[in-house]
KEKEMAR-600622 format. One record per residue: residue in three letters; x, y, z of N, C-alpha, C, O in turn. Coordinates in steps of 0.02 Angstrom, whole numbers, plus 32768, in hexadecimal, padded with zeros to 4 digits. Layout:
<atoms>
alaXYZXYZXYZXYZ/...
</atoms>
This chain:
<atoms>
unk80297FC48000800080008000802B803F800080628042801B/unk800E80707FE0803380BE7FDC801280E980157FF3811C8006/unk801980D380577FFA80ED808C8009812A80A2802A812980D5/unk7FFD815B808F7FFA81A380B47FE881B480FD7FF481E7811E/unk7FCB8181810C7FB38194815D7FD28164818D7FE7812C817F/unk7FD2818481D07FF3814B82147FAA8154823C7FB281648276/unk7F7B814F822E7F3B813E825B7EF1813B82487EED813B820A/unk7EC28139825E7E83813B824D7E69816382827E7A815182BB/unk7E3A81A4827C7E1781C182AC7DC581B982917DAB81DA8264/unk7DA8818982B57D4A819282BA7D4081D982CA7D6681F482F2/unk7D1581F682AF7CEE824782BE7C95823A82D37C62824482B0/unk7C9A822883047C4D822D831D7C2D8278833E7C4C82A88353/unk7BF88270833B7BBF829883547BD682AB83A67BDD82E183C2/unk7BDD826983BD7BE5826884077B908276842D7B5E8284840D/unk7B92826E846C7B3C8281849C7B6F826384EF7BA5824B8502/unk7B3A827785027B41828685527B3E823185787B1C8206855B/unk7B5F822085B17B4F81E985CD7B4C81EE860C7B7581D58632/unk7B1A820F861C7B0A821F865F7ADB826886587ADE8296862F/unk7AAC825D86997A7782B1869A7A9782E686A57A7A831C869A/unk7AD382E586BD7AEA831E86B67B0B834286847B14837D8676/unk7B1C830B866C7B208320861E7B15833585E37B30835485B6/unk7AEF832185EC7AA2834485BD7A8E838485997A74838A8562/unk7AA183B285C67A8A83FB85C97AD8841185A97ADE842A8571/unk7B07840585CE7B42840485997B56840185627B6984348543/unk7B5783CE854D7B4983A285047B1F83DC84DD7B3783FB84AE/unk7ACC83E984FC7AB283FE84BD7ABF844D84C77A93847684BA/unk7AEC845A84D77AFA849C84D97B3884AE84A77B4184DF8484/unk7B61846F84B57B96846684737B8A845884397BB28461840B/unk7B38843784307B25843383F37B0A846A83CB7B0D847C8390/unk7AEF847B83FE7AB584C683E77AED850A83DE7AE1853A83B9/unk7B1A850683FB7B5C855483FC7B59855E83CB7B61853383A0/unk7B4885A783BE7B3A85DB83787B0085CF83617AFB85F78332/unk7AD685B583637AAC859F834B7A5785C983727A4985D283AD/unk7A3385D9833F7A0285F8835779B585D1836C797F85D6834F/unk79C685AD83A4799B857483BD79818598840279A385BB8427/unk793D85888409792B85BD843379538584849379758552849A/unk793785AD84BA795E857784F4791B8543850C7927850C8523/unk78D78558850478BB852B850478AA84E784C9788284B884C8/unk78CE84F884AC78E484B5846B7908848F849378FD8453849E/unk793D84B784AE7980848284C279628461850C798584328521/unk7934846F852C7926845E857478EA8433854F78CA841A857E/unk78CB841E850C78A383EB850A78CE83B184EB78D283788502/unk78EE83C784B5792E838084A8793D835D84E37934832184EC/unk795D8396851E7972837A855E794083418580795083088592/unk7901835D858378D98324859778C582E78557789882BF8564/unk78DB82E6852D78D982B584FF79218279852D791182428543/unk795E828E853279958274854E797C8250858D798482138595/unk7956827F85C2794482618610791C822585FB792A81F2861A/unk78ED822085CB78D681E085B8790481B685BD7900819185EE/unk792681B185A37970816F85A97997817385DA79C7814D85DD/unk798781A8861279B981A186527A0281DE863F7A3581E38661/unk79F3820386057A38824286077A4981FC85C97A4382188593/unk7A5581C885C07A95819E85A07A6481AC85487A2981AA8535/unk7AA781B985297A9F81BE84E67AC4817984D57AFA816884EE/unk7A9C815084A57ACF811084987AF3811584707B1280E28462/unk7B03815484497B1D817184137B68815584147B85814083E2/unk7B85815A845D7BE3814084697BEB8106845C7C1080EF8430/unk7BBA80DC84947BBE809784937BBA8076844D7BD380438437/unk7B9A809B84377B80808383E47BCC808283B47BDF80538391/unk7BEE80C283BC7C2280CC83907C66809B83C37C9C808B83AB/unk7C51808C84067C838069840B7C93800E83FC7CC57FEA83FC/unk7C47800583F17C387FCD83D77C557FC2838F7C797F94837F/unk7C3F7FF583677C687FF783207CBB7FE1831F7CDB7FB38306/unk7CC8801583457D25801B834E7D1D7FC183547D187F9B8324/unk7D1E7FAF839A7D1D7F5683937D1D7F2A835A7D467EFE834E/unk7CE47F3D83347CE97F1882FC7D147F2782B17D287F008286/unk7D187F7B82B87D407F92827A7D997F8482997DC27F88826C/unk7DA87F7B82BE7DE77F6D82CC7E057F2B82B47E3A7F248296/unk7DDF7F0082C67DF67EB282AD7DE27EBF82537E0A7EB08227/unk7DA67ED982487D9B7EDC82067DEA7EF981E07E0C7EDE81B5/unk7DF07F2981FD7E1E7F5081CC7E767F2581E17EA57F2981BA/unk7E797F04821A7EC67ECC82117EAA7E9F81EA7ED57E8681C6/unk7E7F7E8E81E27E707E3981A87E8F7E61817C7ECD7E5F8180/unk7E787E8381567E8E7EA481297EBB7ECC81327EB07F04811A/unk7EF77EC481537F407ED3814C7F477F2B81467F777F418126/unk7F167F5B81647F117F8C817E7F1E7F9B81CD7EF57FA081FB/unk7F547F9E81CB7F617FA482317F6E7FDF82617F857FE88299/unk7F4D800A82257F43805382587F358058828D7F0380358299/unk7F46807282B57F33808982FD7EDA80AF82DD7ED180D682AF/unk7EA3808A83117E7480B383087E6A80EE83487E6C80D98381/unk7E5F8135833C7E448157836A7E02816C836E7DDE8166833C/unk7DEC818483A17D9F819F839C7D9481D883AC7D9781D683E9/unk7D88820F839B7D6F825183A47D278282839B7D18828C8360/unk7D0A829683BC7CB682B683B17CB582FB83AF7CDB832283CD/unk7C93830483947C738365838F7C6D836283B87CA7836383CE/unk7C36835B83FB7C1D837484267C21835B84687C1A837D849C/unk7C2D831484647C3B830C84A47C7E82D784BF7C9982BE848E/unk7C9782C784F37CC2829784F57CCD826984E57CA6824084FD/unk7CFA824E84C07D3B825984C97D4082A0846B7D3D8292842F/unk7D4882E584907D4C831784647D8C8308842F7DC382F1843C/unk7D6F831F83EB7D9F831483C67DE9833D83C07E188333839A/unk7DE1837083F77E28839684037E538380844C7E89839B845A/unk7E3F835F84687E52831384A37E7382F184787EAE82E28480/unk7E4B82DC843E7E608298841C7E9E82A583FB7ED3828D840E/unk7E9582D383BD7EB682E883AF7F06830483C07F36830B839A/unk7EFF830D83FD7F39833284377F5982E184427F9682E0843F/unk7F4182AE844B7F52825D84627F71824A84387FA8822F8442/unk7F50825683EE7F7F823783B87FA9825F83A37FC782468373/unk7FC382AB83B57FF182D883AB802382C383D9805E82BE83C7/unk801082B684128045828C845D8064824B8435809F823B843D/unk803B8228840B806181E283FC808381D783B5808A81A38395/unk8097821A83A6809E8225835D80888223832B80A8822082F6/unk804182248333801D821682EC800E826C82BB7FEC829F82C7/unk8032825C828D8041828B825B800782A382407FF582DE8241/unk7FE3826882227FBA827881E67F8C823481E07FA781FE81D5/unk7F3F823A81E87F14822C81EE7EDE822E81BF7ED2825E819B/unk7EAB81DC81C17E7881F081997E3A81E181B87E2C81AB81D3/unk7E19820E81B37DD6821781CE7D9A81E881B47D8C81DC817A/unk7D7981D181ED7D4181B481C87D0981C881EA7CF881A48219/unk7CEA81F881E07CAF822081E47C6781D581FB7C5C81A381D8/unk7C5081E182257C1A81B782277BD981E5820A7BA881F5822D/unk7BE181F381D07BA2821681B17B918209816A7BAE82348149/unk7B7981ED814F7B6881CD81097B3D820580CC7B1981F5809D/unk7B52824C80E27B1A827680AD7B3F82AA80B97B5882B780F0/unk7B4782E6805B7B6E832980597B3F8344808A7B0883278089/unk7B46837F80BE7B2683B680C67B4C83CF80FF7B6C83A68120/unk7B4C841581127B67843F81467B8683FD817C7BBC83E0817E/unk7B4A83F781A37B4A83E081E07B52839A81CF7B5D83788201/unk7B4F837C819C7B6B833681997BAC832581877BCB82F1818F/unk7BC38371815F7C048350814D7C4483AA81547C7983B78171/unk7C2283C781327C5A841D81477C4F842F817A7C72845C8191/unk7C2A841C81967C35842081F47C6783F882177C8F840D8241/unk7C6283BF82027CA0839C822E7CEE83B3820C7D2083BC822F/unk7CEC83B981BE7D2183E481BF7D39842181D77D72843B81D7/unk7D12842F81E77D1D8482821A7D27846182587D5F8474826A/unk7D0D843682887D27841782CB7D60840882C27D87842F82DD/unk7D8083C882987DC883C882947DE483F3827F7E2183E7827E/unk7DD4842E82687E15847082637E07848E82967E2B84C08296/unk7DEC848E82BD7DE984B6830F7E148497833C7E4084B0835F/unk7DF8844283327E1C8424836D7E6E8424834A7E9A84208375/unk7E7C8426831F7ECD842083057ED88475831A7EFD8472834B/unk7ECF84A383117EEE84E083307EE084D0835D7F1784BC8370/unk7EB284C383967EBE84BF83F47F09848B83F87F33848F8425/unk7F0A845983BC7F44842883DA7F86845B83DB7FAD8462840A/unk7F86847A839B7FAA84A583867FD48488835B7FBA8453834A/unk8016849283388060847B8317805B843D831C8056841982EA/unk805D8424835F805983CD8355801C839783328026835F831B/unk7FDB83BB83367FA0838F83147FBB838A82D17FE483AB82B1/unk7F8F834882C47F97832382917F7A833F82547F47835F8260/unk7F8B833C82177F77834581E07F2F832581D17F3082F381AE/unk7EF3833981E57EA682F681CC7EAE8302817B7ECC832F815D/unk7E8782C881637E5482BF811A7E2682AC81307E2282A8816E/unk7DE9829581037DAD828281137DA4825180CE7DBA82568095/unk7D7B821F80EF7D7081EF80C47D30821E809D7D22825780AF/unk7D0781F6805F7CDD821A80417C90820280697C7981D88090/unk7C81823080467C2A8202805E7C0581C480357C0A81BC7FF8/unk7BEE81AB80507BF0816780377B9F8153803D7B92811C8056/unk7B6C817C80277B1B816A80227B0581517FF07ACA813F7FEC/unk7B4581487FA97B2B81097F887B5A80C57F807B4C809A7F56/unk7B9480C27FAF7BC580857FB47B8180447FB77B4D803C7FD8/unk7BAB801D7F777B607FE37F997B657FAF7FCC7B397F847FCF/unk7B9F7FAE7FFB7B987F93802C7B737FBC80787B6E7FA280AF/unk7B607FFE80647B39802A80837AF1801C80717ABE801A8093/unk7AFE8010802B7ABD8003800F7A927FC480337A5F7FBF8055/unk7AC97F9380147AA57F4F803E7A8E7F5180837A557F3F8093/unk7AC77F6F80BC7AC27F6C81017A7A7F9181047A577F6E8128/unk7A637FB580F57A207FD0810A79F67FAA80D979C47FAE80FD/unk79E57F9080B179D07F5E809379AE7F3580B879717F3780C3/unk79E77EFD80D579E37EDA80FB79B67EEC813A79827ECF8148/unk79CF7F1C815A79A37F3B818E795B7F40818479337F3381B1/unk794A7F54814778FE7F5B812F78F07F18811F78B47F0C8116/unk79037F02811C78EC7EB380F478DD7EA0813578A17E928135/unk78F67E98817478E97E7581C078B97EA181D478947E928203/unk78B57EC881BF785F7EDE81D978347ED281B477FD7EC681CD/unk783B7ECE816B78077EBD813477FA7E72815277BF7E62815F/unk781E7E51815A780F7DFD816D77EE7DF381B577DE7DBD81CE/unk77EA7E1981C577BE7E12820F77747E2E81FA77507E3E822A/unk775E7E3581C177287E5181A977167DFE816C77397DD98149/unk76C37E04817F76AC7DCF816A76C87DC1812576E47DF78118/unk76D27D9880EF76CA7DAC80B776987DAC809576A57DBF805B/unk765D7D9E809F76187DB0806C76187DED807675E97E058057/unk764A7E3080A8761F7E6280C5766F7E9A8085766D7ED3806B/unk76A07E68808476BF7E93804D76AF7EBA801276CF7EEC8000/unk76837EA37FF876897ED47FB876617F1D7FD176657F4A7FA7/unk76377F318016762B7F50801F76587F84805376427FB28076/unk76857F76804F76C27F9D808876DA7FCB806976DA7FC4802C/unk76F380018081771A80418083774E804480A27751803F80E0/unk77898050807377B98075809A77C6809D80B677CE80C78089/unk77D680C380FC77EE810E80F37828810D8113783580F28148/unk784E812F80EF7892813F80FA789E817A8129787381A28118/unk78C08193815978BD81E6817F791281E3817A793681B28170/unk7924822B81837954824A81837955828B81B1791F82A781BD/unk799382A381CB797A82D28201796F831D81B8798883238180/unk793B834C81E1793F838381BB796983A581C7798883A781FD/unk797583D381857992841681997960845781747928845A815B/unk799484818180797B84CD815B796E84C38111799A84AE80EC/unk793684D280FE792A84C680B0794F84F08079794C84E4803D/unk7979852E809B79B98561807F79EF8538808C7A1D85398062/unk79F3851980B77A2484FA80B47A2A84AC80867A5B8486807F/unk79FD84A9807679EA8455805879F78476800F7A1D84567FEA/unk79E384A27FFE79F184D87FB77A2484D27FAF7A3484D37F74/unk7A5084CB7FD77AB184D27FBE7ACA84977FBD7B0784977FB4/unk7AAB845A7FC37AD584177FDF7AB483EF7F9C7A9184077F6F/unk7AC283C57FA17ABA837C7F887A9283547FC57A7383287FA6/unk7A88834E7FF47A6A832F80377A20830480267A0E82CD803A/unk79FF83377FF879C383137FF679C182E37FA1799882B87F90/unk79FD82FF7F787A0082D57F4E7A14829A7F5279FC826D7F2F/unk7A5082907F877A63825C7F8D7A4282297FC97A4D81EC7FCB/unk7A19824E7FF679E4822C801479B2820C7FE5799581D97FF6/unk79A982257FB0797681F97F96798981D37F69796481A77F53/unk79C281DD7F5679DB81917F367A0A814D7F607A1781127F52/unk7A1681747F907A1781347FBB79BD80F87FD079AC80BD7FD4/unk799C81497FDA794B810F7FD8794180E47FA5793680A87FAA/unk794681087F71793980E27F3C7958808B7F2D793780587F21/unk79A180967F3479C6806A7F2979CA80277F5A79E17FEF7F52/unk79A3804F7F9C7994800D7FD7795880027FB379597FD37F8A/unk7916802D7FBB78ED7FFD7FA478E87FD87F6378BF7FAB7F5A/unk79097FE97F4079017FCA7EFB79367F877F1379367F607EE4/unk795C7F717F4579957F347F5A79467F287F8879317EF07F7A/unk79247F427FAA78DE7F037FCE78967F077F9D785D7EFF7FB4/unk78A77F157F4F786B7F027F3D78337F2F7F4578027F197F27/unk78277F657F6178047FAA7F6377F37FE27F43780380197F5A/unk77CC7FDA7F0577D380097ED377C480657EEC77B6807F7F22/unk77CD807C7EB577C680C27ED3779980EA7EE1779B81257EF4/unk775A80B67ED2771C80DB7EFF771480C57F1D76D880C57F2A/unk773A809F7F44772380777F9B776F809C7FC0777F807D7FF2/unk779780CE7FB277C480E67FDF77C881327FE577BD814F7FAF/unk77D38157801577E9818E802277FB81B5805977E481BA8092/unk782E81D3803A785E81FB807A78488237808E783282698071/unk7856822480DE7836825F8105785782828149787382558168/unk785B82A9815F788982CE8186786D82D681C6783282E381D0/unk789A82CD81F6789082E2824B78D4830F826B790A83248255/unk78B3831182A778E5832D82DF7900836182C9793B836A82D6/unk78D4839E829A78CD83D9828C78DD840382CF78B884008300/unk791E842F82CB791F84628324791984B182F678F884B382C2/unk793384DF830A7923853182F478D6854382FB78A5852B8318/unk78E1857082D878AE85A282CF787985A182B4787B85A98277/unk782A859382DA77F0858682AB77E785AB826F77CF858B8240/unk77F285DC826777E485F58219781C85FF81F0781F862981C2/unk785285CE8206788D85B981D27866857381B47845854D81D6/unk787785698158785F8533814B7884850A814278B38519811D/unk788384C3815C78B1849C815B7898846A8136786584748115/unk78BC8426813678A983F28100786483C7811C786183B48157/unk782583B880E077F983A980FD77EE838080CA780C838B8096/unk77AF833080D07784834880FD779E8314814D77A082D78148/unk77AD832E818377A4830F81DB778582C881C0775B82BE8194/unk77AC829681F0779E826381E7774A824B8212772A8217820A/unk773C827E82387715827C826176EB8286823576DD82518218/unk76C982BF821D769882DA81EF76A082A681B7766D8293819A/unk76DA828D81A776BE825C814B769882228183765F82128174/unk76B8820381C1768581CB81D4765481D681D6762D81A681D7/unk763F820D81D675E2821481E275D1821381A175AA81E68192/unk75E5823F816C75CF823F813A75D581F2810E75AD81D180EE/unk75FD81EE811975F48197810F75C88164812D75B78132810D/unk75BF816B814D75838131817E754C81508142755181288114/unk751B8183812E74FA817C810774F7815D80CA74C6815280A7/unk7550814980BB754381148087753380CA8096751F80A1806D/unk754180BC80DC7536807F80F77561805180CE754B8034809D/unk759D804B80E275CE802480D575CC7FEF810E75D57FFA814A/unk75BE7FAC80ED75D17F58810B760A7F78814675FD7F6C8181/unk76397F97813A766C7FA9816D76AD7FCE816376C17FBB812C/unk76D77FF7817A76FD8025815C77378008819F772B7FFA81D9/unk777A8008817677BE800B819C77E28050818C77F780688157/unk77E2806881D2782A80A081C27864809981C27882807E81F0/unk788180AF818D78C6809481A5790380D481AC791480EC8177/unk791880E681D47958811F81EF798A811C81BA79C6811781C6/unk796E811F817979B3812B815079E48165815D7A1F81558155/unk79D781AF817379FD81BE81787A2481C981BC7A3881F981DC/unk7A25818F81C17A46818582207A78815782137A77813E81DA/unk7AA38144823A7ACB810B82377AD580E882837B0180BD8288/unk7AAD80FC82C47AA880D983067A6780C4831E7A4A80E882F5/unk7A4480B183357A0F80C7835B7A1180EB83A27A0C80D483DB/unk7A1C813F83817A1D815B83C279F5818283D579BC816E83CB/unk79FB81CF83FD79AD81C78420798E81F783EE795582028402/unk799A821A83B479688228838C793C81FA835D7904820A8348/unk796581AD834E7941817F833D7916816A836A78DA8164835C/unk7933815983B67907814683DF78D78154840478AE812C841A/unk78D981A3841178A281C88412786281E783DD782581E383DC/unk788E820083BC786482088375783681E6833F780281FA8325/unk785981B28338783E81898338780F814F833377E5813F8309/unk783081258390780E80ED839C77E1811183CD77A980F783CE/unk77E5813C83F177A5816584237770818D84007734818283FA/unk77A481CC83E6776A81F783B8775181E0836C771881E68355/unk778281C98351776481AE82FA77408171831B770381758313/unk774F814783367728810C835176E3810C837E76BC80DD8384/unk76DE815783A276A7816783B97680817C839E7649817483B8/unk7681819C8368766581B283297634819282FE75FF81A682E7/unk765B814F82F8764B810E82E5763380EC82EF761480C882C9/unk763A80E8834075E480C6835575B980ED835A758380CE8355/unk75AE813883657573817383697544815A832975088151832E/unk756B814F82ED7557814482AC754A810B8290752E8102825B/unk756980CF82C77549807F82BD756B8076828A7554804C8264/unk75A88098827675D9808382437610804F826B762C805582A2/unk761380168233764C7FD9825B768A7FF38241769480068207/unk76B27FF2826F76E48011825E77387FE3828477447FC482B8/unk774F7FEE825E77957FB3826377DF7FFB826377D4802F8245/unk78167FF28280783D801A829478757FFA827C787A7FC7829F/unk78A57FFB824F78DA7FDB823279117FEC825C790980178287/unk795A7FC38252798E7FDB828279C27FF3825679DF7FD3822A/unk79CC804A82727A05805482547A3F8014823C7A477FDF8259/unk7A61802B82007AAC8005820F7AE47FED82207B0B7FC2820C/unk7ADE802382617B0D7FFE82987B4C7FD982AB7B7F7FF182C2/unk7B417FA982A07B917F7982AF7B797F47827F7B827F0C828E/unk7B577F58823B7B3D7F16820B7B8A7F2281D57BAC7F5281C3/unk7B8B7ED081C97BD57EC181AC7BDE7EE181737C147EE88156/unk7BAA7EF581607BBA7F14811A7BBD7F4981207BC87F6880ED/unk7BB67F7181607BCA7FCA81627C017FB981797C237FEC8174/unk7C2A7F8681967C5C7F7B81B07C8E7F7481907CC67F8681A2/unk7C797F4F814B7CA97F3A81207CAB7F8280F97CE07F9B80E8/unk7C777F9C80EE7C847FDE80BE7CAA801A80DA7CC4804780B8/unk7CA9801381357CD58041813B7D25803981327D56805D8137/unk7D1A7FFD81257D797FDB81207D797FF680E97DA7801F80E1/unk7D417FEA80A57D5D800180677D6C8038806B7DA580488059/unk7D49805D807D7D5E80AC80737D9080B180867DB580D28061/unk7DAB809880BE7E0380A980DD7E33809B80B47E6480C080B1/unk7E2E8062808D7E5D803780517E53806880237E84808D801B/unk7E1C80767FFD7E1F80A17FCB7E4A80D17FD07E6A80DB7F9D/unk7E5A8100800F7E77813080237ECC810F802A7F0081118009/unk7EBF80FE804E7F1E80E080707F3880C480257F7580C7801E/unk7F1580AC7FEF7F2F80837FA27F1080A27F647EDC808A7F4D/unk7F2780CC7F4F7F1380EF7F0E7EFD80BD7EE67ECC80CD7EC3/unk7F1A80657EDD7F06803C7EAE7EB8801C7EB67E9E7FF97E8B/unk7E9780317EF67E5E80057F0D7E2E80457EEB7E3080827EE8/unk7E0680107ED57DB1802F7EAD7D8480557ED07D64803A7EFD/unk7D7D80977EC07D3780A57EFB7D0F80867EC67D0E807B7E89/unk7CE5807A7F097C9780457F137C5D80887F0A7C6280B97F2E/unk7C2F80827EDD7BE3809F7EC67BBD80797EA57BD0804C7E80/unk7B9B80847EAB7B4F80747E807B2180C37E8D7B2680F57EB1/unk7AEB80A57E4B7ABC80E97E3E7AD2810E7E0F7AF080FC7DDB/unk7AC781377E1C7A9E81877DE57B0681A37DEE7B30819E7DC1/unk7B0F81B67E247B4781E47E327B8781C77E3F7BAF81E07E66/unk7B9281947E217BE081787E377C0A81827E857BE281997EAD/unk7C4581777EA17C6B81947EC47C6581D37EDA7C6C81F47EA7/unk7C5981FE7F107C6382437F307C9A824E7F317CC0821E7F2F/unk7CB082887F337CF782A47F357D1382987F727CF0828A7FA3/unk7D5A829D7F767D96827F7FA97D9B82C97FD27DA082C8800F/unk7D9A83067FAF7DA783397FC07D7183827FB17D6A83A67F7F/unk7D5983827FE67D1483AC7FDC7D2883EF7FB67D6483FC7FB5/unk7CF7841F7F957CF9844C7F7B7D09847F7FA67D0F84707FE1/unk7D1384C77F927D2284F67FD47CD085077FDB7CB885178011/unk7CAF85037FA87C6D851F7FB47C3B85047FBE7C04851F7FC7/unk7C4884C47FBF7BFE84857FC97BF58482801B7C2284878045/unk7BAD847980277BA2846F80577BC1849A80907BE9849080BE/unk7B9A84D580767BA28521809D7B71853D80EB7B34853C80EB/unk7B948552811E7B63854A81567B26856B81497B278576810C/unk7AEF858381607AB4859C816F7ACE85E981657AB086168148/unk7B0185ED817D7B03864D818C7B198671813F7B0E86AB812E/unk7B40863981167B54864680CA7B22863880A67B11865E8079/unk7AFC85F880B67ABE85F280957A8B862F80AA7A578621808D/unk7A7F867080D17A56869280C57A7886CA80AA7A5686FA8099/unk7AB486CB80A37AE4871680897AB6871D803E7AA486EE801B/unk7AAB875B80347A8687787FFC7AA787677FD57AD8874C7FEE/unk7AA787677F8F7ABB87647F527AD887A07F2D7ABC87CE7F0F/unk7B2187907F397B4587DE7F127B1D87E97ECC7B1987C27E9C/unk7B00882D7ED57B00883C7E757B3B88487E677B6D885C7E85/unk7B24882E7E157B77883C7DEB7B62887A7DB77B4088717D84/unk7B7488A77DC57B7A88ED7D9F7BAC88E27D577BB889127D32/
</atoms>
């Protein structure tokens, strides 16, 4: 291999593991951000449901376990590290650890599968913060690409839908619905990204791998925070369940495509409120499991690392859009505050 890097750094979300934590956390999430404080004190009681614990760590530390042996089978023996936006273990801690043990130059693997601000030029802005706090000694990051049409991404959620489709009668199949959710954002901001294009060809490409044509699927958005008369991406997964029960569908599975844990916006959002919804409306309703620690997101995150560390290895696509870029644009996937900057006239 023509290996450029001495390590691997995971880039998670990070969440709180403990009640006191809580209020912390979403205060590091929300910074700069124009969220009123009674937003952030109802998320908070979304968390006390589960006791303060976000399973969000445990989740990514479960991964590490399995992507570690994955990536020595295959004769990749990087040191893996782990680092989060928001909460412990912080990615300028981490960072500072692998600057202590000499690690030069690093490749990032983003736990986020879609272009947009906050899924993907946000965490590049975290690791250039946390590398100036390290200072001179932090490591050089890259970032692997995004990967929402790799088809071992493809399959792994596939699969996932298929184990809920099979717990559903089969005389009651040909009358089922898919719905797919993704978290929302700002609909100015969805204007500048690729996010919802490539959200919907990842739907596509699962359901068309379980047999679901395209008038039995569609994608729909939750866990909308800001400003009521900002418009964000619609329609709420909440509102299409109702409007759906008037079609009286045999039975509908959701499935968290754009998630990759079951954490507490899946688990609140959801299996409480989308699921309470659902019985109000006598709609049967089935809850798919993120992808998680399934072998084929496991194996695809190895590919992506190989692709990177060996110029000779193939990136992996299927669909409409081939391979994503290795190295983001300066202008793609621009925050909220550029996405409302007026439009220079040109005189």
């Amino acid at each position: 291999m023509n290996n450029p890097y001495d390590a691997i750094l995971l880039v998670g979300f990070g969440g709180p593991e403990g009640r006191d934590e809580v209020i912390p956390f979403l205060e590091n999430v929300l910074r700069g951000r124009n969220v009123p404080r009674e937003r952030l004190l109802e998320v908070a009681r979304h968390y006390d449901r589960f006791g303060g614990v976000s399973p969000i760590n445990q989740q990514v530390r479960d991964l590490i376990k399995v992507l570690e042996p994955e990536l020595r089978d295959h004769s990749v023996t990087l040191p893996v590290y782990w680092g989060n936006r928001n909460w412990h273990p912080l990615l300028a801690d981490t960072l500072g650890d692998m600057a202590n043990n000499g690690i030069r130059r690093a490749l990032a693997v983003v736990l986020s599968a879609y272009s947009s601000y906050s899924g993907c030029r946000q965490y590049q802005e975290d690791i250039s913060r946390a590398r100036e706090a390290v200072g001179d000694r932090a490591p050089a990051v890259d970032m692997v690409r995004v990967f929402y049409n790799h088809p071992d991404f493809i399959a792994a959620n596939a699969d996932r839908v298929q184990v809920a489709i099979d717990q559903i009668p089969a005389s009651e199949h040909g009358g089922l619905h898919l719905v797919f959710t993704a978290h929302s954002i700002p609909q100015v901001m969805a204007d500048r990204c690729d996010y919802v294009q490539q959200l919907t060809e990842t739907c596509r490409l699962v359901a068309q791998a379980v047999g679901i044509g395209p008038d039995r699927w569609t994608l729909v958005y939750q866990s909308r925070s800001g400003r009521p008369q900002d418009p964000w991406l619609e329609p709420d997964i909440c509102d299409h369940l109702q409007s759906l029960a008037t079609q009286h569908p045999a039975a509908v599975v959701v499935h968290p495509v754009g998630f990759l844990s079951d954490h507490i916006e899946v688990l609140y959002d959801l299996d409480d409120e989308a699921g309470n919804v659902a019985k109000h409306v006598g709609l049967p309703m089935l809850r798919s499991a993120t992808v998680g620690t399934h072998p084929l997101f496991v194996t695809m995150l190895r590919k992506l690392i190989q692709e990177r560390l060996d110029e000779t290895v193939a990136k992996e696509a299927i669909g409409q859009f081939g391979p994503n870029h290795d190295v983001c644009p300066d202008d793609c996937c621009p925050s909220l505050m550029l996405c409302r900057a007026p439009t220079p006239v040109v005189r």
